[in-house]
C-alpha positions as CSV (number, residue, x, y, z in Angstrom):
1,X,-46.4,15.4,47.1
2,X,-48.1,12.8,44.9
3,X,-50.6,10.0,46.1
4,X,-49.0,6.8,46.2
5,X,-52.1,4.0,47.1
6,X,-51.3,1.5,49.8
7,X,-51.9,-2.5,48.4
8,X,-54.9,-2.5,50.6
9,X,-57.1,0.2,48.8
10,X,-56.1,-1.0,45.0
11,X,-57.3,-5.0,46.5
12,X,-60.5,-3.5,47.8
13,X,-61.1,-1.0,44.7
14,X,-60.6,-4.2,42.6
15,X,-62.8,-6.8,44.5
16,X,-66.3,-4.0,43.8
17,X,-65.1,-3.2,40.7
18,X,-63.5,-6.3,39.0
19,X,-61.3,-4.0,37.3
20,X,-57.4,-4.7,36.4
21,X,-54.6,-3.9,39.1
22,X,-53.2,-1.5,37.2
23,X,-56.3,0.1,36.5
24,X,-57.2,0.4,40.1
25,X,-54.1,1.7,40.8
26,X,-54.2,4.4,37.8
27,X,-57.9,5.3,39.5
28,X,-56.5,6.0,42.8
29,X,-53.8,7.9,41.9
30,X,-55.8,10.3,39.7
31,X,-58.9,10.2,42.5
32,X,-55.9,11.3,45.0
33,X,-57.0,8.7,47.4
34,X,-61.1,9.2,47.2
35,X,-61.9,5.7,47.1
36,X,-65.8,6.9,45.7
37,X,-64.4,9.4,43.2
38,X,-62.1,6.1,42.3
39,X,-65.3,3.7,41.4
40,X,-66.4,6.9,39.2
41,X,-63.0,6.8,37.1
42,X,-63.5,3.4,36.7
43,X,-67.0,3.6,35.5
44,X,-66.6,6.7,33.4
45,X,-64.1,4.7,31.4
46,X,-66.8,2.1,31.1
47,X,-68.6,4.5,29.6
48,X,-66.3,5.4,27.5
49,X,-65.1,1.9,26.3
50,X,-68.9,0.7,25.9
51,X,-69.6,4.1,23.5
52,X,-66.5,3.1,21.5
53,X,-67.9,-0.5,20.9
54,X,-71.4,0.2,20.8
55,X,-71.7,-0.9,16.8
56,X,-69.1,-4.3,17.7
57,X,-71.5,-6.9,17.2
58,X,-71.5,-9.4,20.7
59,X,-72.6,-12.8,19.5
60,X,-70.4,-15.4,21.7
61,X,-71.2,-15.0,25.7
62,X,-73.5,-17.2,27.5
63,X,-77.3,-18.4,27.9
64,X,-77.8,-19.4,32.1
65,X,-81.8,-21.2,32.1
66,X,-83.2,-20.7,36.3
67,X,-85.9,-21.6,37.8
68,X,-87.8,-20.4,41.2
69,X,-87.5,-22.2,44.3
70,X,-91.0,-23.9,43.7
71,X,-90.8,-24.5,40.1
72,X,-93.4,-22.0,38.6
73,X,-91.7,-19.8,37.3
74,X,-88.5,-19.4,35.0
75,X,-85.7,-17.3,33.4
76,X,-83.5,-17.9,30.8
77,X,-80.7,-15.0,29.2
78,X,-78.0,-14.7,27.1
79,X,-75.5,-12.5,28.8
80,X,-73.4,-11.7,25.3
81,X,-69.9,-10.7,25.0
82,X,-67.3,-10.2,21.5
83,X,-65.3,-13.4,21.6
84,X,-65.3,-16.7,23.0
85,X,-62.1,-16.1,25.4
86,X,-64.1,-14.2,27.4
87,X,-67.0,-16.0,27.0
88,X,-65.2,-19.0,29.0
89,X,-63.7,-16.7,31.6
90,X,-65.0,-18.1,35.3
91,X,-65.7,-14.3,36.5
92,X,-68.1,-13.8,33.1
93,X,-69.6,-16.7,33.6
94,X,-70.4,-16.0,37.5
95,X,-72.3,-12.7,36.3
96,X,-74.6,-14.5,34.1
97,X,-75.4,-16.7,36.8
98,X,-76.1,-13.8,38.9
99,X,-78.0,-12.2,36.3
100,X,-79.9,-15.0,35.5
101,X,-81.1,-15.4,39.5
102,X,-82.4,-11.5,39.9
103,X,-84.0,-12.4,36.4
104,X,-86.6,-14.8,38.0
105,X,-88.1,-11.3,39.8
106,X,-88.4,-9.3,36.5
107,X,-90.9,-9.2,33.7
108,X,-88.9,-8.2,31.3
109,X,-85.4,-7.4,30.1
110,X,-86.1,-3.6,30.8
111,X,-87.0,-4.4,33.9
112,X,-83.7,-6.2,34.7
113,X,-81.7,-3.7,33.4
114,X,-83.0,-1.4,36.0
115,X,-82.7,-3.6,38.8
116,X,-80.3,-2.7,41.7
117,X,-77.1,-4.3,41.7
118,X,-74.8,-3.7,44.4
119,X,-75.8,0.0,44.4
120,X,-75.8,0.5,40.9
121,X,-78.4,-0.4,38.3
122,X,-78.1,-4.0,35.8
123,X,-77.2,-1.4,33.1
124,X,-74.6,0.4,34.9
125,X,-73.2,-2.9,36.2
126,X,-72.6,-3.8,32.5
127,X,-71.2,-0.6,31.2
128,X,-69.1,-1.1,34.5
129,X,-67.8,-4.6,33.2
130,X,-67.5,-3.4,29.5
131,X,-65.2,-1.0,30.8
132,X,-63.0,-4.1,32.6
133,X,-63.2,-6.3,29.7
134,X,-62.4,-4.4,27.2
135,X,-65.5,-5.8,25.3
136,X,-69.1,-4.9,24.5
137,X,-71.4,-6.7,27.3
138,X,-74.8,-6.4,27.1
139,X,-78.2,-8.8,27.8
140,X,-78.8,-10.3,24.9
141,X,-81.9,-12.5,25.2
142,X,-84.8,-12.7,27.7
143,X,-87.5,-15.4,27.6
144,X,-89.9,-16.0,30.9
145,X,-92.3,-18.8,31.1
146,X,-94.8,-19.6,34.3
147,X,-96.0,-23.2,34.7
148,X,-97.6,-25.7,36.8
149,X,-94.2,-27.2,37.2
150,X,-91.1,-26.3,35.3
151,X,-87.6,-27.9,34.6
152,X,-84.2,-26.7,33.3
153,X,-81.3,-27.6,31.1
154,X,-78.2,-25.6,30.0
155,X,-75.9,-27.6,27.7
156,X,-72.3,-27.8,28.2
157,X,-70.6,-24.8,27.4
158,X,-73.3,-22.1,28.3
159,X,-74.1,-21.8,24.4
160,X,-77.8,-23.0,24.4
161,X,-80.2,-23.5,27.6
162,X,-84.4,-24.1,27.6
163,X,-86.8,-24.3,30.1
164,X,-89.9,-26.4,29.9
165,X,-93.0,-26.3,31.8
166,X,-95.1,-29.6,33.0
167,X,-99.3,-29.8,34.1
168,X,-99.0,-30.8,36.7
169,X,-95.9,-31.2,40.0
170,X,-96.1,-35.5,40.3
171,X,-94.0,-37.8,41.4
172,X,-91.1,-38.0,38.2
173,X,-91.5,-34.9,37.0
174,X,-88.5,-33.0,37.7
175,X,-85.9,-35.6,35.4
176,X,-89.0,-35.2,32.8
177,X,-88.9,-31.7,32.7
178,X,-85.5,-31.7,32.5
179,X,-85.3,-34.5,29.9
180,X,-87.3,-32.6,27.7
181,X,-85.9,-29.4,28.3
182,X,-82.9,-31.2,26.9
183,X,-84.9,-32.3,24.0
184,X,-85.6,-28.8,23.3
185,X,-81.9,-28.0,23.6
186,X,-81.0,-30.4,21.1
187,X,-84.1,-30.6,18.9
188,X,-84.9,-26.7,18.8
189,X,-88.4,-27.6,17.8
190,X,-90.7,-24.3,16.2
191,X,-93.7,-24.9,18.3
192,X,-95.3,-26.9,21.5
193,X,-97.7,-28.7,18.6
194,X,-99.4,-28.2,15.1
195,X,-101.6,-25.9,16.7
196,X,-98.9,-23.1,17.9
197,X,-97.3,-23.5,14.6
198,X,-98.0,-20.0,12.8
199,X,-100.0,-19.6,9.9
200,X,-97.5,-17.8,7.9
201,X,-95.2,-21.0,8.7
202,X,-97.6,-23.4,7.3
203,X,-98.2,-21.1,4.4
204,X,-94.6,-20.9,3.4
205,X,-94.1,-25.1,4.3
206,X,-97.3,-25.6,1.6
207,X,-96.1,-23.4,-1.1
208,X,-92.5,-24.9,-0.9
209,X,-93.9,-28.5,-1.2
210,X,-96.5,-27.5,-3.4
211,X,-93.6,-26.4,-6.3
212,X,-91.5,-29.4,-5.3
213,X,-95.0,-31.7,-6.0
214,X,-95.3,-29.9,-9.4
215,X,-91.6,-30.2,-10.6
216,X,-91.8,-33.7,-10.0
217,X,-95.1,-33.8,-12.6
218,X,-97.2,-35.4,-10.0
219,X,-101.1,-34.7,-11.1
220,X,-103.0,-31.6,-9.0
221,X,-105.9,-34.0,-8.5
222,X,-103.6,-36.1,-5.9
223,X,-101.1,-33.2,-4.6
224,X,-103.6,-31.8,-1.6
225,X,-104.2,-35.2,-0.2
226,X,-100.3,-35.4,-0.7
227,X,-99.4,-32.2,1.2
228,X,-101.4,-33.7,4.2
229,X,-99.0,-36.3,4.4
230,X,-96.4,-34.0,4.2
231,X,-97.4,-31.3,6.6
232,X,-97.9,-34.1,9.0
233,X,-94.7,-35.6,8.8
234,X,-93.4,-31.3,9.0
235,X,-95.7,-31.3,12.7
236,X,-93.6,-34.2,13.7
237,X,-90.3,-33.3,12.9
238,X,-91.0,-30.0,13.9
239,X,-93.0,-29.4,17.1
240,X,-92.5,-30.6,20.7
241,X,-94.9,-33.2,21.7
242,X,-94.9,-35.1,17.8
243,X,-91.0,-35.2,17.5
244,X,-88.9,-38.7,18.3
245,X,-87.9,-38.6,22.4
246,X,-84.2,-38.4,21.9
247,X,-83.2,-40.9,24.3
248,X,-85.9,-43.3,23.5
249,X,-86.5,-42.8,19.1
250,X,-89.1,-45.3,19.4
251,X,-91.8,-42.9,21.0
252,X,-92.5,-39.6,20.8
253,X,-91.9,-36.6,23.5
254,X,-96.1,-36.9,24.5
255,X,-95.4,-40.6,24.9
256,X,-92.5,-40.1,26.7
257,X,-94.3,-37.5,29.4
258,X,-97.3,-40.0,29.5
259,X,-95.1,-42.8,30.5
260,X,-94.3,-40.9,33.9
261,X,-98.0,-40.1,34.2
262,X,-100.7,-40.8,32.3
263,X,-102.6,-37.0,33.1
264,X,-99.3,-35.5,32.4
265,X,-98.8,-33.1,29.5
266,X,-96.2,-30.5,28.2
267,X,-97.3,-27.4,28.4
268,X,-94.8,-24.6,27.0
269,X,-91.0,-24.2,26.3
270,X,-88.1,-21.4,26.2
271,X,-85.0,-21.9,24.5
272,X,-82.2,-19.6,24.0
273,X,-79.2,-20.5,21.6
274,X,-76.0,-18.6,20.8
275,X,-74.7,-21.8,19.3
């Protein structure tokens, strides 16, 4: 006589799995019952589905920036995914939260992976959901950042989140932080300032300018004192502290901090974008 699985055991198969009804259902049936030998089913055609779509490339999804209880220390991640539609679905977007929150206790994106999640690993957990979805999931970025006092920003939509980092905890800091994480967000800026601005940057800034100089016949006597000029109007479009506050274009992000406290200084800044 063949296993028919009461409403009961296919509900509680699909609230630790998150797979389909049908699916559950299917699972049961062939596990004849064994609830455990189920969940493996389920995950072996994870497996399955995730070797399948192992070359799909997963560039929509979405970034989730957290921070610790006492503003220190901070993750933000990219959980990715094949297309948008899932990208916005509520249950995908509750992962990367989840994700995101056991993030803050590892060093690394390794290290994530490997965590315990509900009895299985990060990893497993995603091969898990590949196999309900339907779609490649994976962990796209990682970026960790320590600080005196950090704050966070995810812009709407999930598609692009940063994380900045204060000197000091004062009165006003945490909308600062958060303004400039949004400033980051928006302004995607290379560096914190000229002098976190790599070499091979500047190099490649100089030599374009440089030719530009040239075509335009102006003499070599005056083009170094030229490129000056030029590089420093590059630092302030370019890097944190120079570039225009966006909600104030009249003074500059360092301005902007100083105006909340006069010791007060950024220090560092994550972003992640998918956008």
């Amino acid at each position: 006589m063949s296993y028919t699985p009461v409403a009961a055991d296919v509900a509680k198969l699909r609230n630790q799995t998150g797979a389909g009804m049908m699916d559950c259902k299917k699972a049961l049936v062939e596990a004849e019952g064994d609830f455990e030998k189920a969940v493996d089913i389920l995950r072996k055609k994870g497996q399955k589905v995730a070797a399948n779509r192992a070359d799909r490339e997963s560039s929509e999804g979405a970034v989730i920036a957290r921070v610790n209880e006492d503003n220190t220390l901070g993750v933000v991640i990219s959980l990715n995914c094949e297309t948008d539609f899932v990208a916005k679905n509520e249950a995908f977007i509750e992962l990367a939260y989840e994700l995101a929150e056991m993030a803050i206790f590892a060093a690394t994106k390794e290290e994530l992976l490997a965590t315990d999640f509900h009895g299985l690993t990060v990893a497993e957990k995603l091969i898990e959901q590949t196999g309900v979805i339907g779609e490649k999931i994976e962990i796209g970025a990682f970026e960790r950042i320590e600080g005196p006092f950090l704050g966070a920003y995810i812009h709407a939509g999930n598609k692009i989140a940063a994380i900045t980092a204060l000197s000091a905890k004062v009165d006003g800091a945490d909308e600062a932080a958060k303004s400039v994480s949004m400033q980051v967000a928006a302004m995607n800026p290379i560096a914190l300032d000229e002098t976190r601005v790599s070499q091979e940057t500047i190099d490649k800034e100089l030599e374009i300018e440089r030719e530009l100089l040239v075509k335009e016949g102006k003499p070599e006597n005056i083009i170094d004192n030229i490129l000056k000029g030029k590089m420093q109007k590059f630092y302030k479009d370019n890097t944190l502290v120079h570039q225009s506050f966006i909600k104030d274009g009249s003074i500059s992000v360092a301005d902007y901090v100083k105006s909340v406290n006069s010791d007060l200084k950024v220090t560092g800044f994550v972003r992640i974008s998918l956008a």
